[in-house]
N, C-alpha and C positions, 0 to 999 in steps of 0.2 A: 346871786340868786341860784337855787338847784335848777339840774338840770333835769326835765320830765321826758321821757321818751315811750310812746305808744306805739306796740304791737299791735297790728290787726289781728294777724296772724292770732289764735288764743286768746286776743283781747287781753294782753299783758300790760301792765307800765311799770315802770322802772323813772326812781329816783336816784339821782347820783349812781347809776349804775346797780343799787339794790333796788329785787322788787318787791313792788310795795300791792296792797291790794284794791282792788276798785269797787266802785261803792256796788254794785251787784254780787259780788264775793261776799261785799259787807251786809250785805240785805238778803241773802240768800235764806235768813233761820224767817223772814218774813214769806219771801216766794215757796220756799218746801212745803209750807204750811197754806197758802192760797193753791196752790197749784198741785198738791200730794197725791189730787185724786183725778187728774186729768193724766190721761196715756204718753208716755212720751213721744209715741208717733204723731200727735198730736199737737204737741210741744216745738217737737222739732218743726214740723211744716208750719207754724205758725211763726218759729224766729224766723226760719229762711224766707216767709212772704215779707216780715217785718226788716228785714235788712234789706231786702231788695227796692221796697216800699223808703227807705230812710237815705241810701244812696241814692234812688232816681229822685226824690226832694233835694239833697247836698248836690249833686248835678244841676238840678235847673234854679236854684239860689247861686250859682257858683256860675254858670254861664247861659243861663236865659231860657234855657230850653232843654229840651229830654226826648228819648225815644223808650216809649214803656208799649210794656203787653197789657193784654187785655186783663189782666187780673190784678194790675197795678194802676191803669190809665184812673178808674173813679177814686180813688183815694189822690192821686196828683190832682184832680179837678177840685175835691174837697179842699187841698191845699192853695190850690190858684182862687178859690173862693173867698177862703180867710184871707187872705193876701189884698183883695180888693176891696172886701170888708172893713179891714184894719189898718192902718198906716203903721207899718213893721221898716224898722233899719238893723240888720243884724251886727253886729261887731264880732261874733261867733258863730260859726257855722261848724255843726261836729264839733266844737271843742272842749278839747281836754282839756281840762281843770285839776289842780291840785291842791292838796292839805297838806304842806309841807311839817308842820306841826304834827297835825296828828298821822301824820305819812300813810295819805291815799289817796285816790285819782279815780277821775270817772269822766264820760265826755258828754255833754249837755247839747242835745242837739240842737236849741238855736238859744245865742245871747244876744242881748241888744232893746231897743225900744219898741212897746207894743201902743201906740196909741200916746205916744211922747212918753212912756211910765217906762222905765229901767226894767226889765225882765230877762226870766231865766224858762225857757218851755221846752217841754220835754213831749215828743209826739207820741202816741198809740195808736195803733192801727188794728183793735179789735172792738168787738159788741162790748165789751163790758170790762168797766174801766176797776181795776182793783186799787182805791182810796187809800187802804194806809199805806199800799207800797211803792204807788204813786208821790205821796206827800213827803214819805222817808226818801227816796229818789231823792226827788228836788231838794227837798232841803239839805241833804250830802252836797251834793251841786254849790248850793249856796254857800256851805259852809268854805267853800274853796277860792270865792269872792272877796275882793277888796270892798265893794262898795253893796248897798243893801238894794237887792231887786224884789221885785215883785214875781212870784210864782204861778204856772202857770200849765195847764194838760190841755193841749189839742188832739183830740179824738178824730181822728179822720176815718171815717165811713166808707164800706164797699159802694152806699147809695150815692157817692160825691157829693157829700153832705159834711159837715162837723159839729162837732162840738167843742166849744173854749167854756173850760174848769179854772177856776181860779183858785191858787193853793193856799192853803195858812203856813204863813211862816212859824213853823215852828219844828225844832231840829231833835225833839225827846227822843222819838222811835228811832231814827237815824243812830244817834247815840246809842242806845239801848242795846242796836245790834253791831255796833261798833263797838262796845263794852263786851258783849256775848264773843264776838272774834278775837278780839285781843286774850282775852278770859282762854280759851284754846290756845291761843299760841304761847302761855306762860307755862314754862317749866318751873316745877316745884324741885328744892333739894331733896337728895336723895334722904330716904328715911323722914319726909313731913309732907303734908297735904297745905300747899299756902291757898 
């Protein structure tokens, strides 16, 4: 079996030592295009609430409890909501996944059973959930499974509130821009346009 190694750091991963690229790289001609007309100051304060938001979840699934600020605390309550809502076993937490085949990697923030069903969920932590680049997400995700889960978006709310989206499995967009990345990275000979 290859060996997968994740950078935080960049958000890199490397297969066998070459790196390969992660399904956000790979969905990136989706996101430029969602996202082209929002500022990037904008942008950035919303990844950094959204990481700080996905580590203080990976901390209290990882050891029972958490110290969060006030602008984290109602979204960990949304979480401990679904939580008691739902009968959840995770088998992955944060984890990294790979497509050794089509050589990519991404890390799927929770694996495991939702209600005894096999699932793959990916959390958001904004108003407004962007569906095909949520659905191409997950299903990259999947594509890096041995066995067939069920898809899935928890929307966790400033109100301590949620919402569970249930995805279609279905991998075209994913591919699409997986097809579009590869397409960039081919060198043509010199003197022809392949």
């Amino acid at each position: 079996m290859a060996q997968l190694l994740f950078f935080d750091q960049g958000h890199r991963y490397e297969l066998d030592g070459v790196e390969i690229p992660s399904v956000s790289t790979i969905l990136r001609f989706l996101s430029r295009e969602i996202y082209s007309e929002v500022r990037q100051a904008d942008l950035d304060r919303a990844a950094e609430r959204g990481s700080r938001i996905h580590k203080a979840l990976e901390l209290l699934d990882k050891l029972g409890e958490v110290d969060a600020d006030a602008e984290t605390e109602p979204y960990i309550r949304a979480y401990i909501r679904f939580r008691q809502e739902h009968a959840c076993d995770w088998t992955g937490i944060e984890k990294p996944v790979v497509n050794e085949q089509l050589r990519y990697a991404g890390t799927a923030d929770r694996v495991g059973t939702v209600d005894g069903q096999p699932t793959i969920i990916d959390f958001k932590c904004q108003n407004s959930i962007h569906k095909p680049l949520v659905k191409a997400q997950l299903n990259g995700y999947l594509l890096c499974m041995d066995k067939p889960h069920q898809l899935a978006c928890l929307q966790l709310l400033p109100t301590a509130k949620y919402r569970y989206y249930p995805v279609t499995v279905d991998p075209r967009q994913f591919l699409a821009c997986l097809e579009l990345h590869e397409t960039l990275k081919r060198k043509s000979a010199k003197g022809r346009i392949e």
